[in-house]
Backbone atoms as SQL, in Angstrom:
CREATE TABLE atoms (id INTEGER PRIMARY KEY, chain TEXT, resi INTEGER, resn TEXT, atom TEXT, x REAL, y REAL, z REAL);
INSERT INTO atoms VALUES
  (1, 'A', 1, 'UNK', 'N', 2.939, -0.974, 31.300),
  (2, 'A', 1, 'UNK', 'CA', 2.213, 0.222, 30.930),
  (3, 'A', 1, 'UNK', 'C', 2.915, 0.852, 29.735),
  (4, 'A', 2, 'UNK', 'N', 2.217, 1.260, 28.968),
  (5, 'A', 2, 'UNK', 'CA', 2.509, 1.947, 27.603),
  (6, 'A', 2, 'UNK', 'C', 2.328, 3.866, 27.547),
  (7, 'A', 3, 'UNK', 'N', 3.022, 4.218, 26.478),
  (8, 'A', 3, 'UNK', 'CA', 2.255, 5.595, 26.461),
  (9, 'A', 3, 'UNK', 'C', 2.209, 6.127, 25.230),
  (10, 'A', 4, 'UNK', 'N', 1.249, 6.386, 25.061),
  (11, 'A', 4, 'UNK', 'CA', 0.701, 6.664, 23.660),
  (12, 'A', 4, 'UNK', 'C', 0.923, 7.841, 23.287),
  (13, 'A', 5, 'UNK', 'N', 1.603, 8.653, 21.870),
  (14, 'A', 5, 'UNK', 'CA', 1.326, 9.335, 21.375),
  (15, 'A', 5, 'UNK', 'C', 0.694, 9.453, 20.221),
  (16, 'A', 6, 'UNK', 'N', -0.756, 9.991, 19.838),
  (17, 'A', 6, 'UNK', 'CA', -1.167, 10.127, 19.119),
  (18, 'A', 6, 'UNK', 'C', -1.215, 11.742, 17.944),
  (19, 'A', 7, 'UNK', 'N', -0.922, 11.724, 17.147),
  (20, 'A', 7, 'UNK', 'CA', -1.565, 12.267, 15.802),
  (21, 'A', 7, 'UNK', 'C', -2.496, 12.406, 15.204),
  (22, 'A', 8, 'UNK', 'N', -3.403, 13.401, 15.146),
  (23, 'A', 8, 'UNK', 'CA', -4.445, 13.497, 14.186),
  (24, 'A', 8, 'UNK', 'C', -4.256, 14.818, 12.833),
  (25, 'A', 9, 'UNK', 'N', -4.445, 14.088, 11.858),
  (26, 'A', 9, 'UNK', 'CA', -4.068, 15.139, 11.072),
  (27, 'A', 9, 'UNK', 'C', -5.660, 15.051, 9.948),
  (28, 'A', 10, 'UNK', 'N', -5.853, 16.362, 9.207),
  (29, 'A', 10, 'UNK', 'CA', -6.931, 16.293, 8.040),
  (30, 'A', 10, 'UNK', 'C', -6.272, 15.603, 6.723),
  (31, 'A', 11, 'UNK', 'N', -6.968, 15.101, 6.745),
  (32, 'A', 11, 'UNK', 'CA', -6.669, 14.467, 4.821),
  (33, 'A', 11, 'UNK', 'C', -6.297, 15.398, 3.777),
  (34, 'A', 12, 'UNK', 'N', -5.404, 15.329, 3.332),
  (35, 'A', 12, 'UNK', 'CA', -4.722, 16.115, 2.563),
  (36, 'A', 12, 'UNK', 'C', -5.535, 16.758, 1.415),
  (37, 'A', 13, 'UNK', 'N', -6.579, 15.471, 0.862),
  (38, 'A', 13, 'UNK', 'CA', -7.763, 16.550, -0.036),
  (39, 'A', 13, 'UNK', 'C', -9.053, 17.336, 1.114),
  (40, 'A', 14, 'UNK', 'N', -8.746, 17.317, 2.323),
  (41, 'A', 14, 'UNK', 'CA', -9.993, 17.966, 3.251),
  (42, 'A', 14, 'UNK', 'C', -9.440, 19.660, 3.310),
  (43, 'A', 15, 'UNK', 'N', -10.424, 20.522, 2.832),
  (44, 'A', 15, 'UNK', 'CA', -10.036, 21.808, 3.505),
  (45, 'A', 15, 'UNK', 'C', -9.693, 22.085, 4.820),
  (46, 'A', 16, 'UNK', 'N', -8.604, 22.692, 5.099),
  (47, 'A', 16, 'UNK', 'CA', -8.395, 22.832, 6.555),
  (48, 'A', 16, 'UNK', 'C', -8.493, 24.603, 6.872),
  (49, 'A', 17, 'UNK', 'N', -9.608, 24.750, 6.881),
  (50, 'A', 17, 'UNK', 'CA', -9.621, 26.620, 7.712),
  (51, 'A', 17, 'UNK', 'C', -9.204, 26.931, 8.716),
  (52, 'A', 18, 'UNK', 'N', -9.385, 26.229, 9.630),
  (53, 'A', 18, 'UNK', 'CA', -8.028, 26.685, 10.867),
  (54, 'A', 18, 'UNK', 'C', -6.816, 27.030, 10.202),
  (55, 'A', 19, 'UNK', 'N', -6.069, 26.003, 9.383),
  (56, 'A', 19, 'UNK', 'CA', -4.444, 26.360, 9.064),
  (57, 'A', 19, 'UNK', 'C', -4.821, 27.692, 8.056),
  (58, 'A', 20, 'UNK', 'N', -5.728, 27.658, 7.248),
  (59, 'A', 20, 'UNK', 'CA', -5.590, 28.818, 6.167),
  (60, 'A', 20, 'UNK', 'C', -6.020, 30.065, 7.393),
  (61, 'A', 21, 'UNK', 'N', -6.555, 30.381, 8.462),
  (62, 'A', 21, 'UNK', 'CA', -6.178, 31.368, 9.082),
  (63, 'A', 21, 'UNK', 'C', -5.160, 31.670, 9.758),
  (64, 'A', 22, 'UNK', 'N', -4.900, 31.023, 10.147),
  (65, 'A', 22, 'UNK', 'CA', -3.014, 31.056, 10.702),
  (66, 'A', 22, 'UNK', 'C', -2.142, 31.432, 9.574),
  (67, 'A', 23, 'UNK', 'N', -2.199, 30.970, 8.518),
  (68, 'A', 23, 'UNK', 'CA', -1.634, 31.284, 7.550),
  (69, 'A', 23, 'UNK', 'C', -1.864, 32.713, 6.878),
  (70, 'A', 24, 'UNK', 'N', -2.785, 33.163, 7.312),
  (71, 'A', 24, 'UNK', 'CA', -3.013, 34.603, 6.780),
  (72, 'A', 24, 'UNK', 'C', -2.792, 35.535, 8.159),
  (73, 'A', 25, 'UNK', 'N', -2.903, 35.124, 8.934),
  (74, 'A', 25, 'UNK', 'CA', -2.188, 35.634, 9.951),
  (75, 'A', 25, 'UNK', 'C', -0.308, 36.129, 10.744),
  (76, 'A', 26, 'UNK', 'N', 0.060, 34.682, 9.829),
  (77, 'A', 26, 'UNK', 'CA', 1.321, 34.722, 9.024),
  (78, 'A', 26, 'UNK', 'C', 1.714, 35.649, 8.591),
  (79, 'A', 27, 'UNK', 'N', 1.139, 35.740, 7.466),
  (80, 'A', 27, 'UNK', 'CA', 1.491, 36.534, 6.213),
  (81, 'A', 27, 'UNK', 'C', 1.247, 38.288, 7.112),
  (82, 'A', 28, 'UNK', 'N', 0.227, 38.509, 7.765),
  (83, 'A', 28, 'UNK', 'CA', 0.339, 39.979, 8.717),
  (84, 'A', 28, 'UNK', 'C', 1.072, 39.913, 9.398),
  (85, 'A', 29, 'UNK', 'N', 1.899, 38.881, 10.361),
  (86, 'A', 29, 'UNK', 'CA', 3.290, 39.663, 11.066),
  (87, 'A', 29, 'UNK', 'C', 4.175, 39.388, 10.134),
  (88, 'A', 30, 'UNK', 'N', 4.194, 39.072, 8.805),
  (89, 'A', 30, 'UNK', 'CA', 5.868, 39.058, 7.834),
  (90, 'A', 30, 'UNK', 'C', 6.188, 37.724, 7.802),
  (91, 'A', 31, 'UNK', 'N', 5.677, 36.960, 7.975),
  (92, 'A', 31, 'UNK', 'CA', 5.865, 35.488, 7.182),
  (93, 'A', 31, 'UNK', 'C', 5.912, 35.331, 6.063),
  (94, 'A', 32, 'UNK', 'N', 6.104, 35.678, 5.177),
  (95, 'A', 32, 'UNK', 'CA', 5.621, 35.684, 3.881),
  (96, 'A', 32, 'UNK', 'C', 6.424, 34.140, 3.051),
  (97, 'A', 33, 'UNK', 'N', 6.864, 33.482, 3.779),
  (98, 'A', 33, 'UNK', 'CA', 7.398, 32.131, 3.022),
  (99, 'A', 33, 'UNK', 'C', 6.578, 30.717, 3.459),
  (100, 'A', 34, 'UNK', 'N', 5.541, 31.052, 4.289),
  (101, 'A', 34, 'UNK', 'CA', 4.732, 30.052, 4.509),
  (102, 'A', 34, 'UNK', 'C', 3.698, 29.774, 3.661),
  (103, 'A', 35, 'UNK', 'N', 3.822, 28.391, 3.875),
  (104, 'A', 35, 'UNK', 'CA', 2.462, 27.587, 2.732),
  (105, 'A', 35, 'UNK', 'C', 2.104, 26.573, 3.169),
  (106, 'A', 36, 'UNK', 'N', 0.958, 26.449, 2.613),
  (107, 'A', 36, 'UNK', 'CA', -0.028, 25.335, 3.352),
  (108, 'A', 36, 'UNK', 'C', 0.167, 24.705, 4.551),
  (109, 'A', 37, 'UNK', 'N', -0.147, 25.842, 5.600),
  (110, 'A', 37, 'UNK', 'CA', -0.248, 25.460, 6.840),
  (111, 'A', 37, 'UNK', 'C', -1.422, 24.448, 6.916),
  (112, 'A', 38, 'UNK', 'N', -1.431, 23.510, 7.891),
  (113, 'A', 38, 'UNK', 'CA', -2.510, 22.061, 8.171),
  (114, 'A', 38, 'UNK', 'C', -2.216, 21.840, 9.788),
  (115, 'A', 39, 'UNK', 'N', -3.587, 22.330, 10.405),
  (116, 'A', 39, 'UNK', 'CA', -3.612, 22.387, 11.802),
  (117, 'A', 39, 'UNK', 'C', -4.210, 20.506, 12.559),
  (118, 'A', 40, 'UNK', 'N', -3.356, 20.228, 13.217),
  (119, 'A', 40, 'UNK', 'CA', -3.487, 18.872, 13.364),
  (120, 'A', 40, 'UNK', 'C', -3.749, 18.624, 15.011),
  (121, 'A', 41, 'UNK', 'N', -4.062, 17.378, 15.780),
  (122, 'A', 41, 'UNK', 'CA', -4.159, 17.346, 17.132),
  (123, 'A', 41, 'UNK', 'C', -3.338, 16.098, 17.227),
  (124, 'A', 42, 'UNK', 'N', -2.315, 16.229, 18.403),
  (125, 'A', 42, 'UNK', 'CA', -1.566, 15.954, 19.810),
  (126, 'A', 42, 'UNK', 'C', -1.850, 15.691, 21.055),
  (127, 'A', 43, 'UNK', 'N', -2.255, 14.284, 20.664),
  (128, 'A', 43, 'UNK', 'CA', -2.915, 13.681, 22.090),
  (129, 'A', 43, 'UNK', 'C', -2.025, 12.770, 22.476),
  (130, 'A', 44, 'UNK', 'N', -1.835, 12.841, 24.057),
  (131, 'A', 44, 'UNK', 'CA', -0.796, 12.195, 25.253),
  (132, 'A', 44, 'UNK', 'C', -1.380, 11.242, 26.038),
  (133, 'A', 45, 'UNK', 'N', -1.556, 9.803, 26.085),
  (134, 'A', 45, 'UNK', 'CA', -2.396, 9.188, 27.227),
  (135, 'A', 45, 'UNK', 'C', -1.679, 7.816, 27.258),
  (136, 'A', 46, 'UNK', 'N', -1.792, 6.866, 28.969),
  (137, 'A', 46, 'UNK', 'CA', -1.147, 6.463, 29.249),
  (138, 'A', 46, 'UNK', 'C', -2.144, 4.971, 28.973),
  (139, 'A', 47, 'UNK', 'N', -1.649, 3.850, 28.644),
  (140, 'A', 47, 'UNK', 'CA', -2.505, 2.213, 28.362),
  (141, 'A', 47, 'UNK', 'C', -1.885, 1.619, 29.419),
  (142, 'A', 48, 'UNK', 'N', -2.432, 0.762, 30.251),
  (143, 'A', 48, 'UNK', 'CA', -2.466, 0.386, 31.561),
  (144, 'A', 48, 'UNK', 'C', -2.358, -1.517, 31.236),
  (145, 'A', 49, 'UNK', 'N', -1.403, -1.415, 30.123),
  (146, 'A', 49, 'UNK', 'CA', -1.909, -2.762, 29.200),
  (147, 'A', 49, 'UNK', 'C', -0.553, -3.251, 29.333),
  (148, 'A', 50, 'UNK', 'N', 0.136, -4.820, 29.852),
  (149, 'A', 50, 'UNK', 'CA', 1.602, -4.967, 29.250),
  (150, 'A', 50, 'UNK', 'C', 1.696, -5.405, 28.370),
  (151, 'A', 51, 'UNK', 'N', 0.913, -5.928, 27.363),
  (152, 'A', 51, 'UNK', 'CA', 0.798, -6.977, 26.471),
  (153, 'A', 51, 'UNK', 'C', 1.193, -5.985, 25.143),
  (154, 'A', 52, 'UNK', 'N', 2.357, -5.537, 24.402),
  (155, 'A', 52, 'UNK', 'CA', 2.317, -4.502, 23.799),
  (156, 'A', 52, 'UNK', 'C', 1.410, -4.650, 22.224),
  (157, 'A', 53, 'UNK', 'N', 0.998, -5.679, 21.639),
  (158, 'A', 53, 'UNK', 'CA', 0.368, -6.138, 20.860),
  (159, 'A', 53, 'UNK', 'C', -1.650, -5.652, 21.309),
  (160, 'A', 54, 'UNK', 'N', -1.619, -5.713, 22.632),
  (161, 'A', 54, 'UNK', 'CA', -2.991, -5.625, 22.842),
  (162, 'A', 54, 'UNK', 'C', -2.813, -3.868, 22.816),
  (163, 'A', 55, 'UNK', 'N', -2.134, -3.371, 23.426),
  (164, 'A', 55, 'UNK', 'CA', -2.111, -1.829, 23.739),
  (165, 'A', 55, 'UNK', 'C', -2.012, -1.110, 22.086),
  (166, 'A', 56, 'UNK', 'N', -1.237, -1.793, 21.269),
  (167, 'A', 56, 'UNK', 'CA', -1.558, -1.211, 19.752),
  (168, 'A', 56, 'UNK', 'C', -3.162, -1.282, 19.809),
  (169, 'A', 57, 'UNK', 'N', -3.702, -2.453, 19.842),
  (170, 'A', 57, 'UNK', 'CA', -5.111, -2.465, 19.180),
  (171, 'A', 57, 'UNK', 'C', -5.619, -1.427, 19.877),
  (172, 'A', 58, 'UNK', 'N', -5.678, -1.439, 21.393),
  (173, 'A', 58, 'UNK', 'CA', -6.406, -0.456, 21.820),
  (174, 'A', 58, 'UNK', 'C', -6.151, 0.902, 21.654),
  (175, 'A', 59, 'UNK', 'N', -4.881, 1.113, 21.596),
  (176, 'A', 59, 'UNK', 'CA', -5.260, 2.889, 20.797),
  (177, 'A', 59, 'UNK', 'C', -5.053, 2.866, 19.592),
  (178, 'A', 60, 'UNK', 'N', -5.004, 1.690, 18.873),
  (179, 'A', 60, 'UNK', 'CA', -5.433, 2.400, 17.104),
  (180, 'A', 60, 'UNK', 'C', -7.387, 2.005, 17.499),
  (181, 'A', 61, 'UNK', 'N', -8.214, 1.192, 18.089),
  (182, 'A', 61, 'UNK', 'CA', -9.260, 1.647, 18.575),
  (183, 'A', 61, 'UNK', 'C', -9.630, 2.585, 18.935),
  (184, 'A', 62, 'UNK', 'N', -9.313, 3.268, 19.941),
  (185, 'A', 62, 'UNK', 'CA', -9.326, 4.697, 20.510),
  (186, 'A', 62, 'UNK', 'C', -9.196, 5.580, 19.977),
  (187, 'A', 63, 'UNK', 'N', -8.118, 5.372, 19.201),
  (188, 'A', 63, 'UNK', 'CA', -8.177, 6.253, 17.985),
  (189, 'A', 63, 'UNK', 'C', -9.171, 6.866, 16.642),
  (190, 'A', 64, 'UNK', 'N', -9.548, 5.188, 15.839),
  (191, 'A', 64, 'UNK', 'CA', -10.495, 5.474, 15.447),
  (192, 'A', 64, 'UNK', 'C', -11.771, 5.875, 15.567),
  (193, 'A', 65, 'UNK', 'N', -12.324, 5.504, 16.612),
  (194, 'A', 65, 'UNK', 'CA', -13.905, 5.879, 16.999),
  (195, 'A', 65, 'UNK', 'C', -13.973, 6.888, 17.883),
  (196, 'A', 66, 'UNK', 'N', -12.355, 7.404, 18.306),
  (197, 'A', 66, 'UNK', 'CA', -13.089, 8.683, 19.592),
  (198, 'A', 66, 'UNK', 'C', -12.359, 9.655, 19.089),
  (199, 'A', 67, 'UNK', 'N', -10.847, 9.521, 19.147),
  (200, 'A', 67, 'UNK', 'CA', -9.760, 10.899, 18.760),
  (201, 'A', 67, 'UNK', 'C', -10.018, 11.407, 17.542),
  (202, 'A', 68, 'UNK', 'N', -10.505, 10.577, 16.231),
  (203, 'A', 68, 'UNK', 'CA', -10.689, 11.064, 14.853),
  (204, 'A', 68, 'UNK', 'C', -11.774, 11.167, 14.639),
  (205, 'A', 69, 'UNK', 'N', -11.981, 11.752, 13.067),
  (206, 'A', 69, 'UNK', 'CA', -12.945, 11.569, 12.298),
  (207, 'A', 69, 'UNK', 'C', -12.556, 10.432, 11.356),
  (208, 'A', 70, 'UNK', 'N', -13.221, 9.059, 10.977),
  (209, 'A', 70, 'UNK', 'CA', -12.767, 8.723, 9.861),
  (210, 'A', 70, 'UNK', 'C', -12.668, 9.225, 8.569),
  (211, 'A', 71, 'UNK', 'N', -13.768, 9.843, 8.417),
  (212, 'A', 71, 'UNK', 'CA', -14.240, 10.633, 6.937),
  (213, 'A', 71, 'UNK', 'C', -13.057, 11.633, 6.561),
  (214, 'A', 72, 'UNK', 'N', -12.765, 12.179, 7.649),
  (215, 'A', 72, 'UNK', 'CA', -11.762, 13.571, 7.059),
  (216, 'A', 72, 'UNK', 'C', -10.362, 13.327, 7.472),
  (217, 'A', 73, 'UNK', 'N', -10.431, 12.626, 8.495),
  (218, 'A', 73, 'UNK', 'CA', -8.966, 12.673, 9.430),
  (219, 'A', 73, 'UNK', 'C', -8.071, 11.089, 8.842),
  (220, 'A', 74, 'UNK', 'N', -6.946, 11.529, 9.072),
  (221, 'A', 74, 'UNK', 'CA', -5.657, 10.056, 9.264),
  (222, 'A', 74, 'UNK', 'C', -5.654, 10.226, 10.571),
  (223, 'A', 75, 'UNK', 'N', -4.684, 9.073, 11.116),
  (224, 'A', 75, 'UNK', 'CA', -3.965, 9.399, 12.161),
  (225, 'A', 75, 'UNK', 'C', -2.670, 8.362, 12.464),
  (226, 'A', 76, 'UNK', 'N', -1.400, 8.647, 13.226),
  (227, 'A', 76, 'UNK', 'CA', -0.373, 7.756, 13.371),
  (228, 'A', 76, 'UNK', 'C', -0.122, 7.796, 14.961),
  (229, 'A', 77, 'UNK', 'N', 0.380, 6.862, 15.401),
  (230, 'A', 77, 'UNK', 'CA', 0.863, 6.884, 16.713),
  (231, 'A', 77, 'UNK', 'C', 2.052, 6.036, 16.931),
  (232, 'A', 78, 'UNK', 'N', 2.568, 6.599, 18.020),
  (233, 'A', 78, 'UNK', 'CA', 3.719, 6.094, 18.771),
  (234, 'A', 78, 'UNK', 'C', 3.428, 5.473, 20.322),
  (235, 'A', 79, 'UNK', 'N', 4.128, 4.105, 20.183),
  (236, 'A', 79, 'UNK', 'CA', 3.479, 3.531, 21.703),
  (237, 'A', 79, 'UNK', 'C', 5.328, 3.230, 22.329),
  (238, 'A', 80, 'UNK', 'N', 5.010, 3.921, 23.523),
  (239, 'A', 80, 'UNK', 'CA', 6.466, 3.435, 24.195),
  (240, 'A', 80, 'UNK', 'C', 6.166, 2.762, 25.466),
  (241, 'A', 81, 'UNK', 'N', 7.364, 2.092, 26.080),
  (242, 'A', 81, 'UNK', 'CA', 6.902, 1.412, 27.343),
  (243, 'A', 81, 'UNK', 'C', 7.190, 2.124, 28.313),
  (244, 'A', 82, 'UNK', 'N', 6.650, 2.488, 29.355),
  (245, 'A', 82, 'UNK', 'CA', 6.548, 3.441, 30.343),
  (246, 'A', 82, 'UNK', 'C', 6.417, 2.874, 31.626),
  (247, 'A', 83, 'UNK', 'N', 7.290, 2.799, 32.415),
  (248, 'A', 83, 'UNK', 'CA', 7.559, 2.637, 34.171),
  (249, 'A', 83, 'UNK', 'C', 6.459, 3.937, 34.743),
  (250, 'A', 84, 'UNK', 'N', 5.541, 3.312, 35.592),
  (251, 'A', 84, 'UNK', 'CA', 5.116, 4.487, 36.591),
  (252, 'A', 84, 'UNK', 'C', 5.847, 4.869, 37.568),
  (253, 'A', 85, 'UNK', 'N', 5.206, 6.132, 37.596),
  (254, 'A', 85, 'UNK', 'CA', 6.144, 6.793, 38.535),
  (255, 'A', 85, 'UNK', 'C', 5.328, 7.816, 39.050),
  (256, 'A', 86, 'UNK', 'N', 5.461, 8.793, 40.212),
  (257, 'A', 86, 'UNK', 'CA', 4.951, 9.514, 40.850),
  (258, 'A', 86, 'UNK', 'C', 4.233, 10.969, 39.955),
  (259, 'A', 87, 'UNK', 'N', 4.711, 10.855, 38.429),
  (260, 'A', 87, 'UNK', 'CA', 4.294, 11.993, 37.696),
  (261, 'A', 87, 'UNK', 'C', 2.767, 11.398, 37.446),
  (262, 'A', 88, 'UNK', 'N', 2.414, 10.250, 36.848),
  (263, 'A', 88, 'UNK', 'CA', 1.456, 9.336, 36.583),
  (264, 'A', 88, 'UNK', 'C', -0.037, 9.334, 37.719),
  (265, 'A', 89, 'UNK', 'N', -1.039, 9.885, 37.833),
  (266, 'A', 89, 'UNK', 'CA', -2.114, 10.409, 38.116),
  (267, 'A', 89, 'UNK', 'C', -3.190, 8.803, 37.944),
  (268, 'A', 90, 'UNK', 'N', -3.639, 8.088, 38.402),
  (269, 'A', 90, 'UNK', 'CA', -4.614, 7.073, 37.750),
  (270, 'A', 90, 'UNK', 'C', -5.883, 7.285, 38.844);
């Protein structure tokens, strides 16, 4: 079993309005050294796969067609090998 961390971030030429409100929100409690905030998603899920070659494909799959957008979004991930254990829910 594997466990995936995934990354989704906007493309660096995509406007990101979420971060530019945080960022002006910033700037009202006294931030005033922040710049170009870029609000991104942090997804946690477990591949039920030992084959660690197959478990890449399947969450850079998963990745592309469900967690992202292709058009606007990148994304990177981290796959580690993971012992179940009683925290693990299936």
């Amino acid at each position: 079993m594997f466990k995936a961390t995934v990354i989704v971030k906007r493309r660096p030429t995509i406007l990101d309005p979420q971060g530019k409100a945080v960022e002006q929100g910033a700037k009202l409690l006294g931030f005033n050294n922040v710049r170009n905030t870029r609000i991104g998603k942090y997804i946690e899920f477990f591949v039920d796969i030992t084959d660690k070659n197959m478990a890449e494909k399947e969450v850079r799959e998963y990745s592309e067609k469900l967690l992202s957008n292709p058009i606007m979004e990148d994304f990177e991930f981290i796959l580690s090998e993971w012992a179940p254990s009683e925290e693990v829910v299936k």
